[in-house]
Steps between C-alpha positions, in 0.01 A plus 500: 500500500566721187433308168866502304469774241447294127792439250474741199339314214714351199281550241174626415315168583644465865383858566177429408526211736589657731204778477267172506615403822465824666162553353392193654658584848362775526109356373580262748524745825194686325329165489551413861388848633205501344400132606618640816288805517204319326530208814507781740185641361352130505514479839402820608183425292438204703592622858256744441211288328560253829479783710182647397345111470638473864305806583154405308465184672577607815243789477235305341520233811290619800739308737852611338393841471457455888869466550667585241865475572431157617370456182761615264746305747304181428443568166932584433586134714259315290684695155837410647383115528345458151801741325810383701540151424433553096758774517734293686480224267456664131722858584758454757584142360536660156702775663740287666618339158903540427597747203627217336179327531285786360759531216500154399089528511514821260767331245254145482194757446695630244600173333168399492407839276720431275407152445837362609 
């Protein structure tokens, strides 16, 4: 949905108002991209440093290195069990909260700053 084009500023202090809250916008979607790209990168990082940890003790165990798809399968059901619960309670709980809910959790955060 198209944001409705701004009313043309009164006065010189209302324009620069208006600027302000543009600026911000706009440091705001800059913001979130880079968290974005920056999480992306996070996890990459740690696929990969699972992956070759995954691979070191599985060739460093006479017996894995044996059988090794039988291996990585045991090793990926015995990830899932440790990882999946945490993730269920601490992510998808957290995930599942109501806009309002997260707003009203930002504005007491922000009370609190301020000392209100």
């Amino acid at each position: 949905e198209p944001k409705p084009e701004p009313k043309p500023p009164k006065d010189m202090g209302e324009m620069v108002e208006q600027g302000k809250k543009l600026v911000m916008e706009e440091m705001d979607k800059a913001i979130r991209n880079v968290i974005g790209s920056v999480s992306l990168s996070v996890g990459l990082a740690w696929e990969h440093a699972f992956h070759a940890a995954t691979d070191t003790i599985i060739d460093n165990n006479t017996y894995m290195s044996s059988n090794k798809n039988l291996a990585r399968t045991a090793v990926a059901v015995i990830s899932f069990g440790i990882m999946f619960p945490a993730w269920w309670k601490h992510i998808v709980q957290k995930a599942k909260r109501s806009i309002e809910t997260i707003q009203a959790l930002i504005d007491e955060e922000n009370k609190n700053k301020r000392g209100e």
